[in-house]
TIMI-2910 file (N, C-alpha, C, CB; in pm, 1 decimal, decimal comma, always signed):
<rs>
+----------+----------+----------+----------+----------+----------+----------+----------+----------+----------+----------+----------+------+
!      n_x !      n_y !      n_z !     ca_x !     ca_y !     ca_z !      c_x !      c_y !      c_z !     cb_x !     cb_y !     cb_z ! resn !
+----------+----------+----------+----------+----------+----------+----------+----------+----------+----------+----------+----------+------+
!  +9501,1 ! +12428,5 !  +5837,3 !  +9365,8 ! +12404,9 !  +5882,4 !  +9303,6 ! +12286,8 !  +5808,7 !  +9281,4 ! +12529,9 !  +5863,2 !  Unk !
!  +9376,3 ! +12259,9 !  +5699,7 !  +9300,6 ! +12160,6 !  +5636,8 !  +9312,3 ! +12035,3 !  +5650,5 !  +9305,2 ! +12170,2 !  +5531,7 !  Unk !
!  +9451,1 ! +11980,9 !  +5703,6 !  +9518,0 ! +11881,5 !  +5794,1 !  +9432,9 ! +11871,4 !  +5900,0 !  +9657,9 ! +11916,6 !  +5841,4 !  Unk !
!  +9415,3 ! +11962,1 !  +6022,7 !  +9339,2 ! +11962,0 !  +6105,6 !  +9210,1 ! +11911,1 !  +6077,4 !  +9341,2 ! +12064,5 !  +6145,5 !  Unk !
!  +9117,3 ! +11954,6 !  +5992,9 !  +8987,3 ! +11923,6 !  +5884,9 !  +9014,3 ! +11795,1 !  +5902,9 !  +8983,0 ! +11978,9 !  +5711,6 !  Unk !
!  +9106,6 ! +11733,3 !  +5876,0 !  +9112,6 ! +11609,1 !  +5767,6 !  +9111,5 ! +11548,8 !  +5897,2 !  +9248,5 ! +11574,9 !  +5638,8 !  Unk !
!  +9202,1 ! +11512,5 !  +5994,5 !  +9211,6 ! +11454,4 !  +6073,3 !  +9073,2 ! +11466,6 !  +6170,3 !  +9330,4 ! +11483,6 !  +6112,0 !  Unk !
!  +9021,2 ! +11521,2 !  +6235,2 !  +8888,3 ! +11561,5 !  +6285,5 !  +8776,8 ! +11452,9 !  +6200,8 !  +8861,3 ! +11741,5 !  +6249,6 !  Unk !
!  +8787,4 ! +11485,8 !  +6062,2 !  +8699,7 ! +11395,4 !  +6013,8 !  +8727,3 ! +11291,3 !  +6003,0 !  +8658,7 ! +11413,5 !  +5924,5 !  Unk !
!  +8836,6 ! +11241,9 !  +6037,1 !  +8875,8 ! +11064,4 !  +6065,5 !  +8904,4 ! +11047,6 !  +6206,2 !  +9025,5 ! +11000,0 !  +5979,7 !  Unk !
!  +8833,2 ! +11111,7 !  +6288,6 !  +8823,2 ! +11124,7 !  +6417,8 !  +8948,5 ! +11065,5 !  +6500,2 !  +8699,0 ! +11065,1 !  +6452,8 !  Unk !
!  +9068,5 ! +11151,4 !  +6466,5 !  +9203,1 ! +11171,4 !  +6514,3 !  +9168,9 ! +11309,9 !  +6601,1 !  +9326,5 ! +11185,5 !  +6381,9 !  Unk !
!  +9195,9 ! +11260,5 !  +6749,0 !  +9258,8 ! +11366,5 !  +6853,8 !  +9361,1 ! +11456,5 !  +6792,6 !  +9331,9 ! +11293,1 !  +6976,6 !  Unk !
!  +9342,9 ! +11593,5 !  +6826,2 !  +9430,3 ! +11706,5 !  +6768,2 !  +9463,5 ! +11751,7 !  +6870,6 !  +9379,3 ! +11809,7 !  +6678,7 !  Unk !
!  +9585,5 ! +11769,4 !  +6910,2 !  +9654,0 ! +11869,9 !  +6991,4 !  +9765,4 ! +11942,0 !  +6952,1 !  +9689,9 ! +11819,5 !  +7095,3 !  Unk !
!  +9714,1 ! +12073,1 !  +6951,6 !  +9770,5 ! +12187,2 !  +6887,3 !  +9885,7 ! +12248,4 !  +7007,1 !  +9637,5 ! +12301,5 !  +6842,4 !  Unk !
! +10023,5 ! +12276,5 !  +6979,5 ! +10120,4 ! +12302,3 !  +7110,9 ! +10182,4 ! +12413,3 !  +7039,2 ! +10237,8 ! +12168,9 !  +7171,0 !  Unk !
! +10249,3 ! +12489,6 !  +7149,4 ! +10304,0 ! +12623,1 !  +7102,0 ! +10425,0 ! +12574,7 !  +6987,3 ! +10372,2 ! +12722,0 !  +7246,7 !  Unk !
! +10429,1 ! +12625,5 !  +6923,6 ! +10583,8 ! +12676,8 !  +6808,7 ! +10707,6 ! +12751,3 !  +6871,2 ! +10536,1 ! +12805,0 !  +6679,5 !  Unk !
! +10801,1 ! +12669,7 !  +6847,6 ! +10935,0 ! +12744,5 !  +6926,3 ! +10940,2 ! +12866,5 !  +6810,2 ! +11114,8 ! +12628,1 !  +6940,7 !  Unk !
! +11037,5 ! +13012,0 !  +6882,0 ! +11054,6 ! +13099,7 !  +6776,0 ! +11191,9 ! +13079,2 !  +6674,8 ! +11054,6 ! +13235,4 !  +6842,7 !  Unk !
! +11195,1 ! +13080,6 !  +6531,8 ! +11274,6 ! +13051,1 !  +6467,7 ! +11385,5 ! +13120,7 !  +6451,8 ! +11231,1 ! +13030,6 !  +6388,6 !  Unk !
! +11493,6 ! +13070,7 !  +6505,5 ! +11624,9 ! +13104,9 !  +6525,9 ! +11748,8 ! +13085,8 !  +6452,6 ! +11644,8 ! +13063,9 !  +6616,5 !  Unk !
! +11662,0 ! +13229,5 !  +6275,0 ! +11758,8 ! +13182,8 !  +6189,0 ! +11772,9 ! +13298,3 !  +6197,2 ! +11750,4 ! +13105,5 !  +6066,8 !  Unk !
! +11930,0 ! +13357,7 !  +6165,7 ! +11958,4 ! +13463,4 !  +6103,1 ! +11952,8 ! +13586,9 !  +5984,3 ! +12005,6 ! +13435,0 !  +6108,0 !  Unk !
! +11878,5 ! +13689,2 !  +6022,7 ! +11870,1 ! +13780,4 !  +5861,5 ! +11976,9 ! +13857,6 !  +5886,9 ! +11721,5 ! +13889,5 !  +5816,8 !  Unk !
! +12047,6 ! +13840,8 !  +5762,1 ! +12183,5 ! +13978,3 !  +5759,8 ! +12128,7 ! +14004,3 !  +5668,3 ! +12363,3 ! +13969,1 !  +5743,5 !  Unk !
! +12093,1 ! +13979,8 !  +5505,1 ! +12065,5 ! +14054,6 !  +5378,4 ! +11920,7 ! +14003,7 !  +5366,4 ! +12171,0 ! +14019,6 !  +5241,6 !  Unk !
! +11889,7 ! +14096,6 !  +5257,4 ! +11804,9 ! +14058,2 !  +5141,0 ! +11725,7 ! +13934,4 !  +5092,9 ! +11872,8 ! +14073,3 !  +5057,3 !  Unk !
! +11880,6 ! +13874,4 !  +5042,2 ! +11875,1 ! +13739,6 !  +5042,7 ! +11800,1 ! +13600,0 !  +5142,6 ! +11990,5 ! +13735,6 !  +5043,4 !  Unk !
! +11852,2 ! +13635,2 !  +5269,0 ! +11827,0 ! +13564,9 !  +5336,4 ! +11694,3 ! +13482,1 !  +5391,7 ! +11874,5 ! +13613,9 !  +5386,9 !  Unk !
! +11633,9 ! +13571,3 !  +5403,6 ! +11431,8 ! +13530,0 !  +5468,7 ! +11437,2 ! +13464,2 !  +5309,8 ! +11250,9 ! +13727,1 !  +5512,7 !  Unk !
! +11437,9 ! +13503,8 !  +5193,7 ! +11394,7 ! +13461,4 !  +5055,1 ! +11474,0 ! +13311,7 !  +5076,1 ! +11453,4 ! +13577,0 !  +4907,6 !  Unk !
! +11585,4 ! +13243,6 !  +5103,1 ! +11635,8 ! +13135,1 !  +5078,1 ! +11579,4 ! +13064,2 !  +5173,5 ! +11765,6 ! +13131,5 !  +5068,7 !  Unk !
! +11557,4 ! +13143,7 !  +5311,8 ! +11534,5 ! +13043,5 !  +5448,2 ! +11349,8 ! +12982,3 !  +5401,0 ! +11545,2 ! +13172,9 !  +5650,9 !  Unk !
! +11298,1 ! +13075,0 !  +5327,6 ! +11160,7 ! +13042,8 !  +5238,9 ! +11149,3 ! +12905,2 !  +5148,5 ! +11142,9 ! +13165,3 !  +5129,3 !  Unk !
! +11219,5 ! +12952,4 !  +5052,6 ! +11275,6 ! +12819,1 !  +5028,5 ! +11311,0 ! +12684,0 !  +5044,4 ! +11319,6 ! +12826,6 !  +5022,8 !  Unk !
! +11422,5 ! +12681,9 !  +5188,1 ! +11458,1 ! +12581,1 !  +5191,9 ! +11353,1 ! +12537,6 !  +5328,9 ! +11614,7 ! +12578,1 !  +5190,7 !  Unk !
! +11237,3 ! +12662,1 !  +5377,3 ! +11127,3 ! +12577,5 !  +5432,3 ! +11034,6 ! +12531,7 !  +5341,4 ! +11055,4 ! +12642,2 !  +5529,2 !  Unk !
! +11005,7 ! +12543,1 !  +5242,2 ! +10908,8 ! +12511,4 !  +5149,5 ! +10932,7 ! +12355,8 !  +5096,2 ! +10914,9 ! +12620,5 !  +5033,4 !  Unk !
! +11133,9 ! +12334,0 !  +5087,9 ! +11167,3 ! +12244,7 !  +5057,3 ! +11142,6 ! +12140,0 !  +5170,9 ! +11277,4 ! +12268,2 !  +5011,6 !  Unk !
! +11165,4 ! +12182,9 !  +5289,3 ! +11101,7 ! +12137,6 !  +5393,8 ! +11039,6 ! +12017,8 !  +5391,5 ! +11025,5 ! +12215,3 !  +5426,3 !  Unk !
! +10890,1 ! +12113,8 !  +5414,1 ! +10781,4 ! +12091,9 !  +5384,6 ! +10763,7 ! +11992,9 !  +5306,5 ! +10736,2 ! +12179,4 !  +5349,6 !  Unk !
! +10760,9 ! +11993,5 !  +5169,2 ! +10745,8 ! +11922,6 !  +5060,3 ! +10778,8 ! +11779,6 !  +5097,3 ! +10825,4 ! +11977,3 !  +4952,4 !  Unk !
! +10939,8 ! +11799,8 !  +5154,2 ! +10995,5 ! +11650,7 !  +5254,3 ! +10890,1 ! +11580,1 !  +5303,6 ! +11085,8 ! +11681,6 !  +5399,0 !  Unk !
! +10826,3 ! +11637,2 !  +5401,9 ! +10717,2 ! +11625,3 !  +5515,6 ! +10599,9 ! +11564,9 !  +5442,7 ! +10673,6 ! +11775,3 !  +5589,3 !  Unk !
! +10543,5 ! +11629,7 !  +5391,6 ! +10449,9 ! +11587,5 !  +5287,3 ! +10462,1 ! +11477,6 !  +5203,7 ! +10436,3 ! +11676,0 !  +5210,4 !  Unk !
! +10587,5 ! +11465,8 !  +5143,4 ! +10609,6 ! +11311,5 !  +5045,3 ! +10607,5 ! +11173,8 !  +5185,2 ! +10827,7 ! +11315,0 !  +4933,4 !  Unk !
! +10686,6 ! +11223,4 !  +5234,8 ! +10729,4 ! +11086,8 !  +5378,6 ! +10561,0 ! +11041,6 !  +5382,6 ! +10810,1 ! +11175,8 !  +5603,4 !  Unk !
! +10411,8 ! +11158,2 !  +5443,5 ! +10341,1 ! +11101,7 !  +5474,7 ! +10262,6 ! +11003,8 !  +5389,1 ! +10297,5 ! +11172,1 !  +5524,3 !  Unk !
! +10252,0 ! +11085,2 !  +5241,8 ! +10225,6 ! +11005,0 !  +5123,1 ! +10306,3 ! +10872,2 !  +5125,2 ! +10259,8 ! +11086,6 !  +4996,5 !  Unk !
! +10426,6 ! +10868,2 !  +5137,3 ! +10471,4 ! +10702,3 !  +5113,5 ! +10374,8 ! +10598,6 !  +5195,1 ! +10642,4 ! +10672,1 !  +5176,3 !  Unk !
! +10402,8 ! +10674,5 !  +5308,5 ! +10322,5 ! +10614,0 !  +5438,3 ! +10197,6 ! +10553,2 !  +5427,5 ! +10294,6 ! +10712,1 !  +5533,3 !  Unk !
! +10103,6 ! +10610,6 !  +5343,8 !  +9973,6 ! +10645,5 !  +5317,4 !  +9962,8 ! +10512,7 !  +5179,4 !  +9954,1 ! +10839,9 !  +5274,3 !  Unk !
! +10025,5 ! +10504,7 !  +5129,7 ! +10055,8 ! +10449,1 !  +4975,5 ! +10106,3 ! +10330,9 !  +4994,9 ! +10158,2 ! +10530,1 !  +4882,0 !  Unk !
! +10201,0 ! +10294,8 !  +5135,2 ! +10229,6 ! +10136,1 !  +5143,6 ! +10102,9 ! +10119,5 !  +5222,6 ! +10386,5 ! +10074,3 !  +5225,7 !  Unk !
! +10068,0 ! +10183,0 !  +5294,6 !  +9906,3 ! +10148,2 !  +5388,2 !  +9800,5 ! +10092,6 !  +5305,8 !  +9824,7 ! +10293,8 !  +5454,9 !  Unk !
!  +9784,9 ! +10143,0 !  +5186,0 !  +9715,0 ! +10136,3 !  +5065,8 !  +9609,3 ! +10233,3 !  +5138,8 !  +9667,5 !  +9976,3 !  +5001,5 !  Unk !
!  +9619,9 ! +10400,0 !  +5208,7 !  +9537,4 ! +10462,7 !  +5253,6 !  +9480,8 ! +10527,8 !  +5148,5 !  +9576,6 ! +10528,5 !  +5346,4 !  Unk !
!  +9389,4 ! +10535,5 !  +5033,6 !  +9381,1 ! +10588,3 !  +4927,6 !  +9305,2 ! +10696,1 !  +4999,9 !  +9328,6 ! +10509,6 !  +4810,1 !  Unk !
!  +9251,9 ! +10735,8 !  +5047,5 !  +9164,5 ! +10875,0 !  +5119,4 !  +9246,4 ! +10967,9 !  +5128,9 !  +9101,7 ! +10864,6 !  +5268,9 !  Unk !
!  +9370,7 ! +10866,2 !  +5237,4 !  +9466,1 ! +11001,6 !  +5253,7 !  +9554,4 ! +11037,5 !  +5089,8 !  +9605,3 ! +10959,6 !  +5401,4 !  Unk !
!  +9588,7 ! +10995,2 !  +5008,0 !  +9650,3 ! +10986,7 !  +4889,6 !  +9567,0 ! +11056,5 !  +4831,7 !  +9679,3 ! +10866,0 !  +4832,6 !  Unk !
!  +9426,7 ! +11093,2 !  +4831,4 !  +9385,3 ! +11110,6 !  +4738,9 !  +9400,4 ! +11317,8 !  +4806,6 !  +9235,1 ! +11000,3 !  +4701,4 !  Unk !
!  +9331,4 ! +11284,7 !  +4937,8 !  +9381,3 ! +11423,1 !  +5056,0 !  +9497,5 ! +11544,0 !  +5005,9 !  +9470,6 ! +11341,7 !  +5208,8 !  Unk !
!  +9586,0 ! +11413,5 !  +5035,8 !  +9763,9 ! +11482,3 !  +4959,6 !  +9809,3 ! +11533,2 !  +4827,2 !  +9870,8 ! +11376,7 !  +4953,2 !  Unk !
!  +9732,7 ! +11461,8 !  +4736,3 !  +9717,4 ! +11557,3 !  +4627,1 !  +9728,2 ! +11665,6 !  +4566,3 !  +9667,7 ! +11565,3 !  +4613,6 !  Unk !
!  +9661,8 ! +11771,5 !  +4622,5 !  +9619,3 ! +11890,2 !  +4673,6 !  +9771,2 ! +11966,1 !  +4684,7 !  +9528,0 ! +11868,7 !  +4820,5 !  Unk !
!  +9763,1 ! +11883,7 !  +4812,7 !  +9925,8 ! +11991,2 !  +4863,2 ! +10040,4 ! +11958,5 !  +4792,5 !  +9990,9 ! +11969,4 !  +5032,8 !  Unk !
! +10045,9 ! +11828,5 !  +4712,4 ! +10196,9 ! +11792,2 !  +4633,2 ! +10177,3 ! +11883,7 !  +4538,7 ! +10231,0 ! +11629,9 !  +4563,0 !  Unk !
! +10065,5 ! +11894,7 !  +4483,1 ! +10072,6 ! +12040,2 !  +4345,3 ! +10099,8 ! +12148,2 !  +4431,1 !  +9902,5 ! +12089,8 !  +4239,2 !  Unk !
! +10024,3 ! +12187,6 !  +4524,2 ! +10069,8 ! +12330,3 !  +4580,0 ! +10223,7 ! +12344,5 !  +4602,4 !  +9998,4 ! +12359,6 !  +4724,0 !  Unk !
! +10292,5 ! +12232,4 !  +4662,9 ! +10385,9 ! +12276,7 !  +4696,1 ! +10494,0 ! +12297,0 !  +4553,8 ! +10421,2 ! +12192,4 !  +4808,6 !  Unk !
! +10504,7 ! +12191,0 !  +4463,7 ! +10526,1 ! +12242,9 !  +4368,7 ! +10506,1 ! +12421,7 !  +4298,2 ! +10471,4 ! +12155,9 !  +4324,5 !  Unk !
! +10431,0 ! +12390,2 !  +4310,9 ! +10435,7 ! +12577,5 !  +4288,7 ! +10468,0 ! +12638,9 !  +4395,8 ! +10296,3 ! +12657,7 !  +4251,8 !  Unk !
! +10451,4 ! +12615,6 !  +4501,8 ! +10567,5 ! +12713,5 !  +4604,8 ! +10692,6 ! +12710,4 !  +4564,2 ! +10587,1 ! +12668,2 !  +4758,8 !  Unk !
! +10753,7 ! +12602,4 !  +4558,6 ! +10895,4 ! +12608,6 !  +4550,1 ! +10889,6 ! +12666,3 !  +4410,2 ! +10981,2 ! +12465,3 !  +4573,0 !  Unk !
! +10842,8 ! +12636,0 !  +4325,4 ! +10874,1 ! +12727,9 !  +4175,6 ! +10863,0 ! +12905,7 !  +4180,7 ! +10739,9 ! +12675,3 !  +4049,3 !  Unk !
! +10731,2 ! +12924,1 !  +4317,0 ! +10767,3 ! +13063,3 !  +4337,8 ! +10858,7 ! +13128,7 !  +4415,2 ! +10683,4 ! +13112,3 !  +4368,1 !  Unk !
! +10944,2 ! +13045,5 !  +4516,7 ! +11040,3 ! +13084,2 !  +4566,7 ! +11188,8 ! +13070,8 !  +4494,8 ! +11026,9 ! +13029,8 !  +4675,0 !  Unk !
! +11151,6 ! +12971,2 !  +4420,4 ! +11235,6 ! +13007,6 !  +4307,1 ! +11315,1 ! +13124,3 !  +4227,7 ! +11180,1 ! +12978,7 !  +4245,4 !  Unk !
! +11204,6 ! +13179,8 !  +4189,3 ! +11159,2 ! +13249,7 !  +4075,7 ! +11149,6 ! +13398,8 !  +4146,9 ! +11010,9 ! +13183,6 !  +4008,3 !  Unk !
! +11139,1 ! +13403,7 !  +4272,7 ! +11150,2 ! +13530,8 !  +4393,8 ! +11257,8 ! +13522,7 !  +4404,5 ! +11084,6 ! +13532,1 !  +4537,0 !  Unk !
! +11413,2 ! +13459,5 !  +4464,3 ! +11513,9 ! +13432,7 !  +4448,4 ! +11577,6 ! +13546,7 !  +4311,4 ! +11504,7 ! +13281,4 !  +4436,6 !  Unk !
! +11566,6 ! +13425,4 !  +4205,1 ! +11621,5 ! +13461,6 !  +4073,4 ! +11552,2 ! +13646,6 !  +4055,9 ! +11551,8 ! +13323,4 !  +3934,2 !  Unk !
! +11431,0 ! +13717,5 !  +4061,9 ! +11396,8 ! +13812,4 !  +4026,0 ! +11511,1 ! +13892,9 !  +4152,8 ! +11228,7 ! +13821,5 !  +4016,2 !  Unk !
! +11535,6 ! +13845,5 !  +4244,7 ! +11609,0 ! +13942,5 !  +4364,8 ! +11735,0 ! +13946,8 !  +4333,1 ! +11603,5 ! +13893,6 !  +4519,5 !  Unk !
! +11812,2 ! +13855,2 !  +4265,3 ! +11939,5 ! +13810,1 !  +4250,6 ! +11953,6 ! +13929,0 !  +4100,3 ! +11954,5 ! +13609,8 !  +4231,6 !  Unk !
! +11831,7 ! +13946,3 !  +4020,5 ! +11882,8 ! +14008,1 !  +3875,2 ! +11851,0 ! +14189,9 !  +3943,2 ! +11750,6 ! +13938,2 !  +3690,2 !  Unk !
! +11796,8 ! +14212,5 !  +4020,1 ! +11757,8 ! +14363,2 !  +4076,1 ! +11711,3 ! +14430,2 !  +4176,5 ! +11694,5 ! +14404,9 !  +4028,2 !  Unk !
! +11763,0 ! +14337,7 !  +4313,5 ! +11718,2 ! +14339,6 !  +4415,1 ! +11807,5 ! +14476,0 !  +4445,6 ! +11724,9 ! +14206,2 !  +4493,0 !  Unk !
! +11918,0 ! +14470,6 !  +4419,1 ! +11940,2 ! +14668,2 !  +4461,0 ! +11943,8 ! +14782,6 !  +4384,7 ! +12066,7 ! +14707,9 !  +4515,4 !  Unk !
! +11860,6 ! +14749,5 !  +4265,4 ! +11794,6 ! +14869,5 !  +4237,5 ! +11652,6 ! +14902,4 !  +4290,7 ! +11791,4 ! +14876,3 !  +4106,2 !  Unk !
! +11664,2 ! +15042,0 !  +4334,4 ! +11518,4 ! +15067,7 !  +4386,1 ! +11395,5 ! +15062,6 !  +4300,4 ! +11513,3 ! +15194,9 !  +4439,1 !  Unk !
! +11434,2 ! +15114,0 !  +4141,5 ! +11289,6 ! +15080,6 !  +4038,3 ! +11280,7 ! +14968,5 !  +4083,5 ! +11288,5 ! +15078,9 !  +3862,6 !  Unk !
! +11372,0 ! +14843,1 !  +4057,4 ! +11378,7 ! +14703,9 !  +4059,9 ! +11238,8 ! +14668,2 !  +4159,0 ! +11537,8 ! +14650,1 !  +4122,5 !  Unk !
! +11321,4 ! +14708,6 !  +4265,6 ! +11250,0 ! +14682,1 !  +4400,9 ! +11105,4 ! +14701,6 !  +4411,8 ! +11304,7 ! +14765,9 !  +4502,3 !  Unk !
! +11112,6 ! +14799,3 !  +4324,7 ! +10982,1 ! +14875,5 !  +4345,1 ! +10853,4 ! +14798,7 !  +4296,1 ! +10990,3 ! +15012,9 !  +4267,7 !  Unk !
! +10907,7 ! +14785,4 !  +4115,6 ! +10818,0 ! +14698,2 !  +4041,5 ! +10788,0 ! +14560,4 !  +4097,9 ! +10871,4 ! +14680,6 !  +3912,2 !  Unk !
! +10897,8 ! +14498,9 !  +4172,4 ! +10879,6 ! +14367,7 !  +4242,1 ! +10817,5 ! +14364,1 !  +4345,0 ! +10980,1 ! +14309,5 !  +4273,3 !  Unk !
! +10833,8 ! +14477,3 !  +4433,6 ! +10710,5 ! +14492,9 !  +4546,5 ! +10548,5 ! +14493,5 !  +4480,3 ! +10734,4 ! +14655,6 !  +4632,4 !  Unk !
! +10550,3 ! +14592,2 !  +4380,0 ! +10394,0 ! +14604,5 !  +4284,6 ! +10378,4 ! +14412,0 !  +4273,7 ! +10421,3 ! +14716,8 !  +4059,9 !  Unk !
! +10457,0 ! +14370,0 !  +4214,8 ! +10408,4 ! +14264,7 !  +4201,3 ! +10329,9 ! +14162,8 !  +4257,5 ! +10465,8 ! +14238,0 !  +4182,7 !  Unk !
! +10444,7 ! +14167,8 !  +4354,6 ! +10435,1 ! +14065,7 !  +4517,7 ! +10269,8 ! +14158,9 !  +4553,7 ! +10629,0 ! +14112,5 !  +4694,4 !  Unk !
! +10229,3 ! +14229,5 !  +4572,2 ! +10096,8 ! +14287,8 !  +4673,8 ! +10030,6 ! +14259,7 !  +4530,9 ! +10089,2 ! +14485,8 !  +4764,5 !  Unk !
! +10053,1 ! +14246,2 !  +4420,3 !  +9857,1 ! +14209,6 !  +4360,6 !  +9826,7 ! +14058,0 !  +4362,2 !  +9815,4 ! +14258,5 !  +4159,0 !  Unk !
!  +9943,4 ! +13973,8 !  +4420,9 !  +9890,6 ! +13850,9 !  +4425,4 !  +9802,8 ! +13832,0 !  +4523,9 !  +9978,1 ! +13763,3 !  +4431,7 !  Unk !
!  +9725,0 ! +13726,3 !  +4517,3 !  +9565,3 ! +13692,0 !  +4534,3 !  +9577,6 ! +13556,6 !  +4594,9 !  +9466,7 ! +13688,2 !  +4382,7 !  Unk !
!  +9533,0 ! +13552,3 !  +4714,1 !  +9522,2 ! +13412,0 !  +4767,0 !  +9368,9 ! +13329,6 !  +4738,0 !  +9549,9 ! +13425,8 !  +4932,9 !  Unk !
!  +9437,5 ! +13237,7 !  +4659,7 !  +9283,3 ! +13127,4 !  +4633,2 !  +9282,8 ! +13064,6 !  +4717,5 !  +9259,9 ! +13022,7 !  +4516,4 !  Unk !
!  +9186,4 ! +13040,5 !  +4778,8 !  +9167,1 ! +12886,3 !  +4896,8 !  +9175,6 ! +12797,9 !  +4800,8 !  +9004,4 ! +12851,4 !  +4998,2 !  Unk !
!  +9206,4 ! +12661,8 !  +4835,3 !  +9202,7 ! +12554,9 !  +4825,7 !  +9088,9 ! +12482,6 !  +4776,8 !  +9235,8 ! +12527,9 !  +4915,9 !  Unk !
!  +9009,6 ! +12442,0 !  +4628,0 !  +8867,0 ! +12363,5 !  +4638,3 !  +8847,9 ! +12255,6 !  +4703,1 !  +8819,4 ! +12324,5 !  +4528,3 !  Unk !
!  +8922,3 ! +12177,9 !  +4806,0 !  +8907,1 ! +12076,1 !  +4837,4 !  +8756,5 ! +12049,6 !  +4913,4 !  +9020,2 ! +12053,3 !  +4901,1 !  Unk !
!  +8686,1 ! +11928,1 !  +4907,6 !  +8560,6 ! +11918,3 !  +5011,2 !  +8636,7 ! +11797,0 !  +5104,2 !  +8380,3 ! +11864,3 !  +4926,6 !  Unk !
!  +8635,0 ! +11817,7 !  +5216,5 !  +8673,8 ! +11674,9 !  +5312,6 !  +8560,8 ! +11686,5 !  +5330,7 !  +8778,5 ! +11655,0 !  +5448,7 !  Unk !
+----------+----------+----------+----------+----------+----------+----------+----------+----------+----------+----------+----------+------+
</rs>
């Protein structure tokens, strides 16, 4: 939404189109946790490309915009990380599971302080 935000206020046409459904495979555990991952890594891709973009433009608005999300994503990938590694040391024990589920539900979503 905040992309959207951003663009709107630099009065860029938005057209929003359906999402194909993602046609990856879950057999284990493992799996949704890596496919997380290597969308996060994705992402991050996505995000640097536009920054270059933005940075030979000399678009400093948008650079300054992107910011924001190069730290966030950094910490995504450090938490998918780190979700990974906790699944890999006790993902089939059920305490394991258990305490790691407690975990996962008291996290807290902060919005974003950004003002566009």
């Amino acid at each position: 939404m905040l992309f959207l935000k951003y663009l709107q206020n630099n009065n860029v046409r938005v057209v929003l189109e359906a999402v194909d459904k993602p046609e990856i495979p879950m057999e284990s555990l493992m799996d949704p946790l890596k496919a997380g991952l290597a969308h996060e890594e994705y992402v991050t891709g996505l995000i640097n490309t536009i920054y270059d973009a933005a940075q030979k433009a000399k678009d400093f608005r948008t650079m300054q915009f992107l910011d924001w999300f190069i730290k966030e994503q950094g910490e995504e990938e450090t938490n998918a990380h780190d979700l990974i590694t906790k699944m890999e040391l006790f993902g089939t024990d059920p305490k394991g599971l258990y305490m790691l589920d407690n975990e996962l539900k008291a996290r807290v979503y902060t919005a974003p302080s950004l003002v566009i």
